[in-house]
Biopython code that builds the backbone (N, CA, C, O; Angstrom):
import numpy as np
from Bio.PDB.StructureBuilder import StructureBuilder

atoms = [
    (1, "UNK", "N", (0.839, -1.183, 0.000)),
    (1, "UNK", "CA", (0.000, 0.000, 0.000)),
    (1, "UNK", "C", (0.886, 1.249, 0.000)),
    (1, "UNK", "O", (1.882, 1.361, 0.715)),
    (2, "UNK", "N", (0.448, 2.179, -0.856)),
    (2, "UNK", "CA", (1.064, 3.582, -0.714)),
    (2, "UNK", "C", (0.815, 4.793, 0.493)),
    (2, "UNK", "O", (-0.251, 5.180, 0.972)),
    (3, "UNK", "N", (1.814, 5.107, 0.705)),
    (3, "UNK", "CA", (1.707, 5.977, 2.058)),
    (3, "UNK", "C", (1.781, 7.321, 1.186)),
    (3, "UNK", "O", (2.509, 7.662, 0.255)),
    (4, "UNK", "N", (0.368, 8.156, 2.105)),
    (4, "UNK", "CA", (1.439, 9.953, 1.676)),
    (4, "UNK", "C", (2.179, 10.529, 1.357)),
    (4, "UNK", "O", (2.224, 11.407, 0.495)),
    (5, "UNK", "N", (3.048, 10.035, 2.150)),
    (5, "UNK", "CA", (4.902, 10.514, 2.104)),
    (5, "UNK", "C", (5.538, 9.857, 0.852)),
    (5, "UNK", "O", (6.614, 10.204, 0.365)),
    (6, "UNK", "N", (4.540, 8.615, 0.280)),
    (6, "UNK", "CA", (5.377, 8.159, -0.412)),
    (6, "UNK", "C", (4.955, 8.803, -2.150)),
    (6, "UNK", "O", (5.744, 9.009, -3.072)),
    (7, "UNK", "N", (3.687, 8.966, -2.129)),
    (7, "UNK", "CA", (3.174, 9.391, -3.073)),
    (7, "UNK", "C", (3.453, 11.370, -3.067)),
    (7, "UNK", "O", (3.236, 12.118, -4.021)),
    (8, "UNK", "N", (4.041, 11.815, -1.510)),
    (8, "UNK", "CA", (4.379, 13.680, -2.015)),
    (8, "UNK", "C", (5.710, 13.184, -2.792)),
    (8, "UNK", "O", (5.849, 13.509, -3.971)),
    (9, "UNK", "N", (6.829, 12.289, -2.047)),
    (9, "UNK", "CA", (7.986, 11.840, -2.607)),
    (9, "UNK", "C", (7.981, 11.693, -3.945)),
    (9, "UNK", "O", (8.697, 12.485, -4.558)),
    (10, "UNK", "N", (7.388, 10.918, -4.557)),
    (10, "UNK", "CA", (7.102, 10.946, -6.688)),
    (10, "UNK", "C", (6.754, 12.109, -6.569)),
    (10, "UNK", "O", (7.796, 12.751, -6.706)),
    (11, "UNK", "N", (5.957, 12.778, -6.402)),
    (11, "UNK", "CA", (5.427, 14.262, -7.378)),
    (11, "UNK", "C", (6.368, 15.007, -6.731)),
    (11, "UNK", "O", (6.514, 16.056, -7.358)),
    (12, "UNK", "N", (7.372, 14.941, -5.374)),
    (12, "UNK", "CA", (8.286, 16.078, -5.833)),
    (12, "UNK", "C", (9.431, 15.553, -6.814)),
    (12, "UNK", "O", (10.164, 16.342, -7.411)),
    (13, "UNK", "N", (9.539, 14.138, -6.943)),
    (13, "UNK", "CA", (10.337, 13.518, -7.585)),
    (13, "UNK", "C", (10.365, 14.271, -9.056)),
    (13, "UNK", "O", (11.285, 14.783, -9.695)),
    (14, "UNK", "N", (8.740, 14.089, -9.348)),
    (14, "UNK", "CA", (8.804, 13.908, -10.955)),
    (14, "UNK", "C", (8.528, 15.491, -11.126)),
    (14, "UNK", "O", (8.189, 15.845, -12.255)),
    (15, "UNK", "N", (8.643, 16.511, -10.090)),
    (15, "UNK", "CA", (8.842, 17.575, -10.018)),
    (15, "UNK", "C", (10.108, 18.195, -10.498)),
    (15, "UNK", "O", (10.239, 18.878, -11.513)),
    (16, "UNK", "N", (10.883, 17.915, -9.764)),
    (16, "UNK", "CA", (12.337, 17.957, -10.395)),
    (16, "UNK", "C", (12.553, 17.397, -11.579)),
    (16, "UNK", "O", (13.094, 18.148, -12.391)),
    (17, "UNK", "N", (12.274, 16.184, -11.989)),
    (17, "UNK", "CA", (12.544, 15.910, -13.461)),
    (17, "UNK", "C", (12.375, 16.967, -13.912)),
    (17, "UNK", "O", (13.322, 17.719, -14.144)),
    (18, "UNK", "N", (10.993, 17.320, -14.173)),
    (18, "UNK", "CA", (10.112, 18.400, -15.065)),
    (18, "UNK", "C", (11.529, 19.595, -14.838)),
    (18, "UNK", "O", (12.318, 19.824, -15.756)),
    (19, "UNK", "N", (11.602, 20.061, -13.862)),
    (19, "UNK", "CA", (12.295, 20.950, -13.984)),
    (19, "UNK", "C", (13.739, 20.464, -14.416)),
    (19, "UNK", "O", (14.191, 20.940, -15.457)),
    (20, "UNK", "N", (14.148, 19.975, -14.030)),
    (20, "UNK", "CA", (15.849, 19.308, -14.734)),
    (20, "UNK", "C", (15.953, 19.566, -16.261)),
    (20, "UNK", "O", (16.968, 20.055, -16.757)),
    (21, "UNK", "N", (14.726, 19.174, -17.074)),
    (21, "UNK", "CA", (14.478, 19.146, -18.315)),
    (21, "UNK", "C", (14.103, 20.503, -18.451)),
    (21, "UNK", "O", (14.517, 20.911, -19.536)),
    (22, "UNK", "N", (13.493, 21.388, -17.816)),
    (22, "UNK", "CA", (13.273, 23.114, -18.161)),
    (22, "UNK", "C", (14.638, 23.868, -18.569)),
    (22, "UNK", "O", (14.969, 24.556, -19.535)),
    (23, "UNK", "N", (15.449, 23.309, -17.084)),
    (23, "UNK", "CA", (16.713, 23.528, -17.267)),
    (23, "UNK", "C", (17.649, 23.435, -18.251)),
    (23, "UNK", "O", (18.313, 24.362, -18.715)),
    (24, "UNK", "N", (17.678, 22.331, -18.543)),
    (24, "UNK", "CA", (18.179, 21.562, -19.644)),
    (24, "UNK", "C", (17.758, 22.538, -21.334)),
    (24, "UNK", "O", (18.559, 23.162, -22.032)),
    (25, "UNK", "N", (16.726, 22.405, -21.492)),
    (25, "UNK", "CA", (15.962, 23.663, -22.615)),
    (25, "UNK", "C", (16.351, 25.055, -22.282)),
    (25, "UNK", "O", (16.124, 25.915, -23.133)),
    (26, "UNK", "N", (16.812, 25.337, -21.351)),
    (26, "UNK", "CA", (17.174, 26.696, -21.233)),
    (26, "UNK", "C", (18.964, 27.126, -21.341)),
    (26, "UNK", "O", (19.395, 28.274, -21.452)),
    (27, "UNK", "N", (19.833, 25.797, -21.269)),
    (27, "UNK", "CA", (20.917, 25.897, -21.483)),
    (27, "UNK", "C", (21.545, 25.628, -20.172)),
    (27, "UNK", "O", (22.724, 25.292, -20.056)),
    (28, "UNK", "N", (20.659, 25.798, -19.112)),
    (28, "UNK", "CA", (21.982, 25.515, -18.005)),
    (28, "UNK", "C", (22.494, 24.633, -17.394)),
    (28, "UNK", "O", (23.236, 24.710, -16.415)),
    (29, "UNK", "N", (22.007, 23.470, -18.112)),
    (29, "UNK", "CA", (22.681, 22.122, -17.876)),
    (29, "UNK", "C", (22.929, 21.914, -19.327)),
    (29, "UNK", "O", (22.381, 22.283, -20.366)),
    (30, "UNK", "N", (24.347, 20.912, -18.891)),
    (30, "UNK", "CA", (24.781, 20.136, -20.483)),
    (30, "UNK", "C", (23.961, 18.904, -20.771)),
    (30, "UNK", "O", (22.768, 18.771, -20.500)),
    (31, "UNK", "N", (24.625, 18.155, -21.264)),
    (31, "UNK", "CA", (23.652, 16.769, -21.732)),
    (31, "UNK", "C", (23.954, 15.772, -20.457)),
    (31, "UNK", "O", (23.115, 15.214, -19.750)),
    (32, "UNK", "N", (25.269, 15.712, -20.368)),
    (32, "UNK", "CA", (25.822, 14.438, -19.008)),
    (32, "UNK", "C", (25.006, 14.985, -18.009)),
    (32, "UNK", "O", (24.394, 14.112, -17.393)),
    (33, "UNK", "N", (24.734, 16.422, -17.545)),
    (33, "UNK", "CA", (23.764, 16.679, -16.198)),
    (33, "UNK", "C", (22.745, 16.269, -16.202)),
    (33, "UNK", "O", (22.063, 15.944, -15.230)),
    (34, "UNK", "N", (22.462, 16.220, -17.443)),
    (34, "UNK", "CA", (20.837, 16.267, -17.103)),
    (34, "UNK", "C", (20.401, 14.855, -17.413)),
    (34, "UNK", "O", (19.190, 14.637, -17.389)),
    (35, "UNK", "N", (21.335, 13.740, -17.739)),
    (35, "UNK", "CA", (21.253, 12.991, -17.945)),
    (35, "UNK", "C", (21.614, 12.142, -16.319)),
    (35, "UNK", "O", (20.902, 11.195, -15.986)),
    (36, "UNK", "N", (22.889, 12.663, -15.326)),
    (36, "UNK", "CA", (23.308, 12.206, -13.854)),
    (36, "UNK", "C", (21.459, 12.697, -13.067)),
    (36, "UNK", "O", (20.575, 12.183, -12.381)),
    (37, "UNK", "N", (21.744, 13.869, -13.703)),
    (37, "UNK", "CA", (19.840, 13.967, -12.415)),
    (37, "UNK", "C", (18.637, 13.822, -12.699)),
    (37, "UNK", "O", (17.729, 14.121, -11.923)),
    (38, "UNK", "N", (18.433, 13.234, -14.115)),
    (38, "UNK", "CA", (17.318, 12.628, -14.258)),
    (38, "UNK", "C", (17.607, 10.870, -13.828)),
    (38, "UNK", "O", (16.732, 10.082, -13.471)),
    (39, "UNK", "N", (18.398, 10.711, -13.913)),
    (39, "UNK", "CA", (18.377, 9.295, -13.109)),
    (39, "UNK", "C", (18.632, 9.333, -11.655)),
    (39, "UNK", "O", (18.321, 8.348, -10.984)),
    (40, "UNK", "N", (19.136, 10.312, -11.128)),
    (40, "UNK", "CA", (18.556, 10.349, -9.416)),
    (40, "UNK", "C", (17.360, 10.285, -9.116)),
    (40, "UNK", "O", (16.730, 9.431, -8.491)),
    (41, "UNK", "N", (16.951, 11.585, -9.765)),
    (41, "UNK", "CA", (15.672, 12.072, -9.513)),
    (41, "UNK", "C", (14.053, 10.265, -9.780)),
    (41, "UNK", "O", (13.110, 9.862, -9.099)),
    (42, "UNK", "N", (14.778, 9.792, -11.312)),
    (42, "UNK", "CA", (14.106, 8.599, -11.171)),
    (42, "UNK", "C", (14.159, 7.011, -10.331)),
    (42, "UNK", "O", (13.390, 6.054, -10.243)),
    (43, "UNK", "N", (15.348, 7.312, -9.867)),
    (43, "UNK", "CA", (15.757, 6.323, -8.522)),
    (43, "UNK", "C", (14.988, 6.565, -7.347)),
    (43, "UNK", "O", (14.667, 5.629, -6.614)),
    (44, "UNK", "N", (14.580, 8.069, -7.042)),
    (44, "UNK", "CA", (14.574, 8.518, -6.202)),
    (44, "UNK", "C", (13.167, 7.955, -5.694)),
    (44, "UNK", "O", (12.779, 7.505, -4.615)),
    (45, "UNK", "N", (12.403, 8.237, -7.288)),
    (45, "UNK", "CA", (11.018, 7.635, -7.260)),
    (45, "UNK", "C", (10.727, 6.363, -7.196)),
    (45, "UNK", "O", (9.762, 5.882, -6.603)),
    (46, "UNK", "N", (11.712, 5.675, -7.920)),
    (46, "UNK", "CA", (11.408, 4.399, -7.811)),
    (46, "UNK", "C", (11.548, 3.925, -6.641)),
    (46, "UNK", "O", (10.597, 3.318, -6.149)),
    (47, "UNK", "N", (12.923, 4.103, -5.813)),
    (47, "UNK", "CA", (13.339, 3.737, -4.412)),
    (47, "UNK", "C", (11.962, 3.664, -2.997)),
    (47, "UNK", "O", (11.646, 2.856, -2.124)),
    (48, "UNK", "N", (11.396, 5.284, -3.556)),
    (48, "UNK", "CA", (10.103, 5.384, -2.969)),
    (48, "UNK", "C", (8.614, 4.206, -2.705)),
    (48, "UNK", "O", (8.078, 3.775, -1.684)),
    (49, "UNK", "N", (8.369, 4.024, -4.060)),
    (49, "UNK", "CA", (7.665, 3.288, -4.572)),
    (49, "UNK", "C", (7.596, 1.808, -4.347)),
    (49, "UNK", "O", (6.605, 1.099, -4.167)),
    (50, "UNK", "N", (8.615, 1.559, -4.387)),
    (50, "UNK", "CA", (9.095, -0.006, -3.787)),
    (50, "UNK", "C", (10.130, 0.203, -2.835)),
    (50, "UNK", "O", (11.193, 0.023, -3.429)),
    (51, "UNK", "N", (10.231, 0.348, -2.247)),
    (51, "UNK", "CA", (10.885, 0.334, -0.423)),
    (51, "UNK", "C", (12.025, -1.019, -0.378)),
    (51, "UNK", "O", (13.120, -1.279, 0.121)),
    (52, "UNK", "N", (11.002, -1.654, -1.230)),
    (52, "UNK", "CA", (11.555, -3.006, -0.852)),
    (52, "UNK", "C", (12.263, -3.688, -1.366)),
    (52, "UNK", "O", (12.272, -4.919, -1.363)),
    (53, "UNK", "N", (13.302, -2.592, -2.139)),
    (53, "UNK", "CA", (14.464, -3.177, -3.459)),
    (53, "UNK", "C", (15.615, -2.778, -1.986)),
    (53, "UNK", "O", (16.617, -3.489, -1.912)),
    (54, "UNK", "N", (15.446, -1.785, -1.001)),
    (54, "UNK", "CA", (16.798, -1.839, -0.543)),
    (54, "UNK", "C", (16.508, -2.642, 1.176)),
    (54, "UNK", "O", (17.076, -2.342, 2.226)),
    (55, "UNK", "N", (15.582, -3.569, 0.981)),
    (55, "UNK", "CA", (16.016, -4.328, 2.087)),
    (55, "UNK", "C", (17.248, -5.107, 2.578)),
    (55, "UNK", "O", (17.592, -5.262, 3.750)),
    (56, "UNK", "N", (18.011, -5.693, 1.171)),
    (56, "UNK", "CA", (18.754, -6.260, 1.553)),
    (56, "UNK", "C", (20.000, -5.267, 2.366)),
    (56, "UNK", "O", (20.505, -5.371, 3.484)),
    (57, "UNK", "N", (20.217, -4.278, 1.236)),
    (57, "UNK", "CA", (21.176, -3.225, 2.256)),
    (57, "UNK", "C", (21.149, -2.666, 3.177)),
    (57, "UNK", "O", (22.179, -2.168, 3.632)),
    (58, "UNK", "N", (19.838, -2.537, 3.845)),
    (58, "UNK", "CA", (19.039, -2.151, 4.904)),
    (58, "UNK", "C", (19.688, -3.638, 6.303)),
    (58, "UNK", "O", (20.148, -3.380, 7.416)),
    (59, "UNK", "N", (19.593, -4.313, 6.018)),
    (59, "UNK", "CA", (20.216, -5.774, 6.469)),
    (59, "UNK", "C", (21.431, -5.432, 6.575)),
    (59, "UNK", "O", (21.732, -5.087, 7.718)),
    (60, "UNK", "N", (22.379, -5.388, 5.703)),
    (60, "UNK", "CA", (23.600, -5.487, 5.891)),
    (60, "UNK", "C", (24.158, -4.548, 6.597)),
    (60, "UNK", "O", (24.940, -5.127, 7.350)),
    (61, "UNK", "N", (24.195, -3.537, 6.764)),
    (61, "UNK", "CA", (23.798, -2.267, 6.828)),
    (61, "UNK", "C", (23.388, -1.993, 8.946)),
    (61, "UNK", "O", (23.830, -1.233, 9.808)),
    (62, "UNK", "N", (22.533, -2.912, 8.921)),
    (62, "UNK", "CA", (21.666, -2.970, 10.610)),
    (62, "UNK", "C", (21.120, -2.034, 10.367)),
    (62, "UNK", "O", (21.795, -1.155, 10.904)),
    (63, "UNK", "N", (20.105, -1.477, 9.778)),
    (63, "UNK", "CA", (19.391, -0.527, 9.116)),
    (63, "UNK", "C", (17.692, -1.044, 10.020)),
    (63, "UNK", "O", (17.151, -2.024, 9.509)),
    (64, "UNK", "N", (17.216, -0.631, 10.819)),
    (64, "UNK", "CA", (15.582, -0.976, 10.766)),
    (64, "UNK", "C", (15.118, -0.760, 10.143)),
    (64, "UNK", "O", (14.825, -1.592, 9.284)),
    (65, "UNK", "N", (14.737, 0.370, 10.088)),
    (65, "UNK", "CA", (13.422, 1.447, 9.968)),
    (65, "UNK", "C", (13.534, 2.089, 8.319)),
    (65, "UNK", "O", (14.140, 3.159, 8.385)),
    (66, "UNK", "N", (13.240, 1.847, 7.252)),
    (66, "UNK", "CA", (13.028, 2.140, 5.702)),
    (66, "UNK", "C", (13.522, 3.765, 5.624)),
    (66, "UNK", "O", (14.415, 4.265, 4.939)),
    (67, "UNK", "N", (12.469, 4.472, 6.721)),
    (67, "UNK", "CA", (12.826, 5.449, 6.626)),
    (67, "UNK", "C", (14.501, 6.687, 6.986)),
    (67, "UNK", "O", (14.971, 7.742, 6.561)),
    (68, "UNK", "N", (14.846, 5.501, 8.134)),
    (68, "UNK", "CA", (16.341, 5.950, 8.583)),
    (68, "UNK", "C", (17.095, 5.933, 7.647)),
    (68, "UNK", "O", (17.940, 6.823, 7.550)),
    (69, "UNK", "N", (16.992, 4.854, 6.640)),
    (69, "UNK", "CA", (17.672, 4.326, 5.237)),
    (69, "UNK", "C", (17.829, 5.812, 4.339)),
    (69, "UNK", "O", (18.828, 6.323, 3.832)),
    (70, "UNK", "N", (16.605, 6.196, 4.372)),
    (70, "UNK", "CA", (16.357, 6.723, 3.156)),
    (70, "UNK", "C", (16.817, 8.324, 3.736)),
    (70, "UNK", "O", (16.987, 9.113, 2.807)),
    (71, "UNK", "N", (16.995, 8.793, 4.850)),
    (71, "UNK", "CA", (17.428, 9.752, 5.811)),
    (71, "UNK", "C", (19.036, 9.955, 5.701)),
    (71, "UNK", "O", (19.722, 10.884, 5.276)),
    (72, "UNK", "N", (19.415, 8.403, 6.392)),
    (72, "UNK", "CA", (20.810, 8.625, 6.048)),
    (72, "UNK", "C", (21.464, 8.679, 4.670)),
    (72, "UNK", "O", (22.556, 9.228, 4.523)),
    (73, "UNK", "N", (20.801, 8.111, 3.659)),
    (73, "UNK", "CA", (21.293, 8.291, 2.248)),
    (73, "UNK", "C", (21.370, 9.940, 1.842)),
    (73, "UNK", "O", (22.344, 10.525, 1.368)),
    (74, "UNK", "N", (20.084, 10.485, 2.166)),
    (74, "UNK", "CA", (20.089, 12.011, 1.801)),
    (74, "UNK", "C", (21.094, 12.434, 2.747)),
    (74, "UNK", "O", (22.040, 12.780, 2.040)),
    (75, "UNK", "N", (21.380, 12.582, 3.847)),
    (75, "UNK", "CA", (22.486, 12.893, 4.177)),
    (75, "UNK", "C", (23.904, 12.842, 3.079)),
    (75, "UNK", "O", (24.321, 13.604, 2.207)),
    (76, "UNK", "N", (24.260, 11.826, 3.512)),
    (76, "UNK", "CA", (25.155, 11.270, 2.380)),
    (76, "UNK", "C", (26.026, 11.741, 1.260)),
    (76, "UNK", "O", (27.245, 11.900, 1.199)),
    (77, "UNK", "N", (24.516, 12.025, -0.107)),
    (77, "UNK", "CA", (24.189, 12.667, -1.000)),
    (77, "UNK", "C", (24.468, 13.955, -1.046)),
    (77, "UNK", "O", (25.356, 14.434, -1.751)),
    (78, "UNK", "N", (23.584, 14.713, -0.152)),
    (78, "UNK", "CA", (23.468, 16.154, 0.379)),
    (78, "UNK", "C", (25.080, 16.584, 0.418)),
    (78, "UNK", "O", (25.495, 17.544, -0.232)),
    (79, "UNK", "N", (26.101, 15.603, 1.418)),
    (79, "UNK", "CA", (26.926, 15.856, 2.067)),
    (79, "UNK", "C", (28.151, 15.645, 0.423)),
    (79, "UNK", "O", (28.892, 16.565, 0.080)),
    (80, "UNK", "N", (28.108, 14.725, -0.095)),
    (80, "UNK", "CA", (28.688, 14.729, -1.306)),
    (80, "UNK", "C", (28.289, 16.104, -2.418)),
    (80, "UNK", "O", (29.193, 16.623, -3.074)),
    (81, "UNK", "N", (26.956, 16.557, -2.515)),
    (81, "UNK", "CA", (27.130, 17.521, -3.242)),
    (81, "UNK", "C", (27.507, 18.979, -3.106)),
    (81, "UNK", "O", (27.666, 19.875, -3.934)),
    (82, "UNK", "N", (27.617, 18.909, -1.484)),
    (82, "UNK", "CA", (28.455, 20.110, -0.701)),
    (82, "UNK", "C", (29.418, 20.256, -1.070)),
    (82, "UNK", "O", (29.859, 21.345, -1.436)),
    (83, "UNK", "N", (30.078, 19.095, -1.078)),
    (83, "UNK", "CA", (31.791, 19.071, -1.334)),
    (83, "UNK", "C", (32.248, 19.114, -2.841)),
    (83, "UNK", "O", (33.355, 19.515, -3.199)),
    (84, "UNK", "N", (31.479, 18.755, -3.491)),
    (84, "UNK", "CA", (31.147, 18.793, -4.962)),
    (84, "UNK", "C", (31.569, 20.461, -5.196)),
    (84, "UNK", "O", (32.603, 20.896, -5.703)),
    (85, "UNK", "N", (30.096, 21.428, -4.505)),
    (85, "UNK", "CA", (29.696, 22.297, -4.956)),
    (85, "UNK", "C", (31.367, 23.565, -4.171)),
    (85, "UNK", "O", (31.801, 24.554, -4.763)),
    (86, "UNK", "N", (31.854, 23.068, -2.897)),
    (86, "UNK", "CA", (32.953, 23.537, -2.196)),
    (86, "UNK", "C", (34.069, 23.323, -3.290)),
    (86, "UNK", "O", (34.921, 24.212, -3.274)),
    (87, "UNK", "N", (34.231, 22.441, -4.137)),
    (87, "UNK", "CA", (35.575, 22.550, -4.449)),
    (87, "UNK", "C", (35.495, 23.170, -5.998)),
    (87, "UNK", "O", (36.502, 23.495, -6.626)),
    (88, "UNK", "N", (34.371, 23.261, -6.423)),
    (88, "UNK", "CA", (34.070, 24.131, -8.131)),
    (88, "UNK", "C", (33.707, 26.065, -6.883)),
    (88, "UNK", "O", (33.415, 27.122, -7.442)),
    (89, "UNK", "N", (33.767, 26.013, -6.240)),
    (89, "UNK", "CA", (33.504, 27.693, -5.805)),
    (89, "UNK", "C", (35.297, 27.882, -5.504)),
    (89, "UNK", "O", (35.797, 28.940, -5.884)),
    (90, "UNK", "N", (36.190, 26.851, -4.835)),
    (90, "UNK", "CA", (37.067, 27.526, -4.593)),
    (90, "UNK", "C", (37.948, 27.678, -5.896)),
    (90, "UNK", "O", (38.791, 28.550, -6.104)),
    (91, "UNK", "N", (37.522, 26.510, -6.835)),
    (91, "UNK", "CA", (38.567, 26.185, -8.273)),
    (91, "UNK", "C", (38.270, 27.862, -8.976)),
    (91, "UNK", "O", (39.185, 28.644, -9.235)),
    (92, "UNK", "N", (36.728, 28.165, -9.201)),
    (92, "UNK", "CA", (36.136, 29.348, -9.895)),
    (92, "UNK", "C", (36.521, 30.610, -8.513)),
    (92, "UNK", "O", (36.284, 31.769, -8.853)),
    (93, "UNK", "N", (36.902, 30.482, -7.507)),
    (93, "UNK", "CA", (37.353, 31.810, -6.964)),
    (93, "UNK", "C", (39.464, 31.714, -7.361)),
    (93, "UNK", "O", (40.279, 32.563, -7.001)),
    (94, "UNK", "N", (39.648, 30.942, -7.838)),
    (94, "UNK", "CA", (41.404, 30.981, -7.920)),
    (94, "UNK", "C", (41.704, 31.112, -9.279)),
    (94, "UNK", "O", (42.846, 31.379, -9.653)),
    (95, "UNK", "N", (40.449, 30.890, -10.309)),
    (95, "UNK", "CA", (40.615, 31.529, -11.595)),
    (95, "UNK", "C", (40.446, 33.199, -11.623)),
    (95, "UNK", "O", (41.326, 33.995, -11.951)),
    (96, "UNK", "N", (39.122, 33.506, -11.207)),
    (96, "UNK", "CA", (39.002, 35.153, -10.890)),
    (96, "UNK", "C", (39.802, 35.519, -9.851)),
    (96, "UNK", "O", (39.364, 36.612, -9.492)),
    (97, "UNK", "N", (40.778, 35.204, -9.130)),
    (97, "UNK", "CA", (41.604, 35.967, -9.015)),
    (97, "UNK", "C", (42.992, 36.101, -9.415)),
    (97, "UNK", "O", (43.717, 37.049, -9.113)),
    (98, "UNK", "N", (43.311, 35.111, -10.102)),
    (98, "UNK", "CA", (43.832, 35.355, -11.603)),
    (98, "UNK", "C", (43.668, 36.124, -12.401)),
    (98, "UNK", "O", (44.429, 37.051, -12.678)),
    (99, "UNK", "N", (42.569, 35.843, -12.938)),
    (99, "UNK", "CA", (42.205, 36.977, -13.902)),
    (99, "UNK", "C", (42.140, 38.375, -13.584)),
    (99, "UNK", "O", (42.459, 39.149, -14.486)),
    (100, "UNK", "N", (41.790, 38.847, -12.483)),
    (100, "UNK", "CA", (41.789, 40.026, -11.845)),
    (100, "UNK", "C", (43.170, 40.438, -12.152)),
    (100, "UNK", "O", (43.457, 41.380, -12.890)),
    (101, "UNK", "N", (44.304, 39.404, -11.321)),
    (101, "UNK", "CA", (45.539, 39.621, -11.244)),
    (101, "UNK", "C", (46.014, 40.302, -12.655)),
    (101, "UNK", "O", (46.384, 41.462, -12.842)),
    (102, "UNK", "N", (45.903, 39.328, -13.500)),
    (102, "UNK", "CA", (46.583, 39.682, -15.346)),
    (102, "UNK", "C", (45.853, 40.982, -15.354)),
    (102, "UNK", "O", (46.640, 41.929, -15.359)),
    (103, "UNK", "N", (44.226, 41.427, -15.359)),
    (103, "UNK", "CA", (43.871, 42.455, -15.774)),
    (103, "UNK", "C", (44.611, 43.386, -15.396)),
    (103, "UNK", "O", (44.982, 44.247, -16.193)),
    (104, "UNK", "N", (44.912, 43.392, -14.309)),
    (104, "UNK", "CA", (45.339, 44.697, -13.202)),
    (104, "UNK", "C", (46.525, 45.065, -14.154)),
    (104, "UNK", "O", (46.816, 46.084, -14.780)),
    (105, "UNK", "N", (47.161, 43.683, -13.994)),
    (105, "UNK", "CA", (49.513, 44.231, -14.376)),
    (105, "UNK", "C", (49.047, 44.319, -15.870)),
    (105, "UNK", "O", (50.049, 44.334, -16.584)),
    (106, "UNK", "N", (47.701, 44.394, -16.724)),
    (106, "UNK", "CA", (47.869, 44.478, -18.039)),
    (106, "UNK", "C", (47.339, 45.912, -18.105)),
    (106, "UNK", "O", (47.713, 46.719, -18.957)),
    (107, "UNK", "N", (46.473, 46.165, -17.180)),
    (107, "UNK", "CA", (46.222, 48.106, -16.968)),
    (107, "UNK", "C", (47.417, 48.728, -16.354)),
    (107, "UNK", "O", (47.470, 49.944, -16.166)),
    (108, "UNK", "N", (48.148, 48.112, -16.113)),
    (108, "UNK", "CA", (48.938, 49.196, -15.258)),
    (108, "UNK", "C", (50.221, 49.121, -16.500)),
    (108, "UNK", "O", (50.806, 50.167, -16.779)),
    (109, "UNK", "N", (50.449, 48.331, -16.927)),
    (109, "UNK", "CA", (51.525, 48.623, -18.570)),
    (109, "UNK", "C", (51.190, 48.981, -19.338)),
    (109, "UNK", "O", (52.036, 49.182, -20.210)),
    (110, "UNK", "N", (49.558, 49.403, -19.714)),
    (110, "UNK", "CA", (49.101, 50.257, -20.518)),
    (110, "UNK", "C", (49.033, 51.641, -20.379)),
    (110, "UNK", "O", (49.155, 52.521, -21.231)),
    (111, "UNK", "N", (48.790, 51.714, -19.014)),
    (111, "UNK", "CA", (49.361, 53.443, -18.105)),
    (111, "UNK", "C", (50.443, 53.988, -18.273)),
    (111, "UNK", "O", (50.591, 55.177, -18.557)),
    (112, "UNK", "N", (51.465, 53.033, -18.087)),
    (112, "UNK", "CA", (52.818, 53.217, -18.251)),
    (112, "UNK", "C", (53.727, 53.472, -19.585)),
    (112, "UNK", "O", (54.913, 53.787, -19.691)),
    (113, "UNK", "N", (52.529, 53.167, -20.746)),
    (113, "UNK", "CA", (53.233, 53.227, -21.978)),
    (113, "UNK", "C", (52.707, 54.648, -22.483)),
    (113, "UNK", "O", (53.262, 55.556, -23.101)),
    (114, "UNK", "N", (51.495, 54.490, -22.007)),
    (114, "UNK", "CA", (51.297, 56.375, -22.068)),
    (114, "UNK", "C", (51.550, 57.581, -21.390)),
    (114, "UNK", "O", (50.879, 58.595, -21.581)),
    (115, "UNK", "N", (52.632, 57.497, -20.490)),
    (115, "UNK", "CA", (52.968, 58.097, -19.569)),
    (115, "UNK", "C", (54.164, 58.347, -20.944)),
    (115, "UNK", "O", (55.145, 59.073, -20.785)),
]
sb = StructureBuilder()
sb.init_structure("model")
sb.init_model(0)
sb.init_chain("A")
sb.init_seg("    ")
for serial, (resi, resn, name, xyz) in enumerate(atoms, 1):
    if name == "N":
        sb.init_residue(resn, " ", resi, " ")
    sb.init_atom(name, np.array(xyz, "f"), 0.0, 1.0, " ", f" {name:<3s}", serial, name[0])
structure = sb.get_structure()
């Protein structure tokens, strides 16, 4: 039987698809993205839906409760795309300040040649 939670879970699921693919039509995902989060996003639903594909890891695991499962995974996840998202902000803050850098010593030898 389907629970509430399990049926808001698909429609925010297939919520995000919808939008992944808006995204996607609008340019701000490439093809590999939208291709990595439409298959989360459809795991996500499916995982929902049948509970009962991750019993066994739930077992191995000492996992009770379906829902702790599915708690600690978003953790997990969450916690992987932090670090994901931490190391493309510091890579894109050490290019701009690079670039800053060149702009600067390339204005200041252009000052200097008109002096």
């Amino acid at each position: 039987m389907i629970t509430g939670i399990q049926i808001l879970g698909v429609v925010f699921s297939l919520m995000m698809l919808y939008l992944t693919y808006v995204y996607y039509k609008r340019n701000n995902y490439g093809y590999r993205s939208v291709i990595l989060w439409s298959l989360i996003w459809l795991g996500v639903a499916v995982l929902l839906l049948i509970p009962s594909t991750v019993y066994g890891v739930m077992q191995t695991l000492q996992i009770e409760r379906t829902a702790d499962f599915f708690v600690l995974g978003a953790a997990l996840f969450f916690t992987l795309v932090i670090f994901h998202l931490y190391v493309n902000v510091k890579r894109l803050s050490k290019k701009m300040e690079e670039l800053v850098r060149n702009e600067a010593i390339n204005n200041a030898e252009v000052k200097k040649k008109k002096k």
